[in-house]
C-alpha positions, 0 to 999 in steps of 0.5 A: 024343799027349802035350803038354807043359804051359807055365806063365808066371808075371806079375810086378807091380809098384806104386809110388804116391804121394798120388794117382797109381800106376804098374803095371809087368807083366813076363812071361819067356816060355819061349824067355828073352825078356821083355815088360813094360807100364805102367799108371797110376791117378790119384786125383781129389783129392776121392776118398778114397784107397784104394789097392788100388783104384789098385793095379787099376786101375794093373794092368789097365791095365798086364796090358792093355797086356802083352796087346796086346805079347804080340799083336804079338809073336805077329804078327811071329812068325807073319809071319816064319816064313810070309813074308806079312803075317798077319790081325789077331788080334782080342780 
């Protein structure tokens, strides 16, 4: 049996100023539907500044946080087309 393969693309965003940068990740999933996240760095004042280390952190932050949305969609889904209450989906 043939399956059709699936891809998702991640699109981040940054925007950061002296000491603080905020991440937003956005995934289009196959049916049209959208789910974005945020994420945030701040930089001590006395560390040096080094943005693509914000820029991680920022981002796995936000890429974290679509994971979780993307668990709770699965829930309300599953929920849904079954009628009961679906267990928890550990990560």
């Amino acid at each position: 049996m043939m399956h059709t393969a699936v891809g998702w693309h991640v699109e981040m965003e940054f925007m950061e100023d002296d000491q603080h940068t905020r991440a937003v990740a956005m995934v289009r999933l196959p049916d049209g539907s959208e789910v974005r996240a945020h994420g945030r760095a701040s930089r001590h004042r006395v560390d040096a500044r080094q943005p693509r280390v914000g820029e991680e952190v920022a981002g796995a932050r936000a890429l974290n946080e679509l994971a979780m949305r993307l668990l709770t969609k699965a829930h309300e889904e599953i929920d849904a087309a079954s009628g009961r209450t679906s267990h928890p989906i550990h990560v």
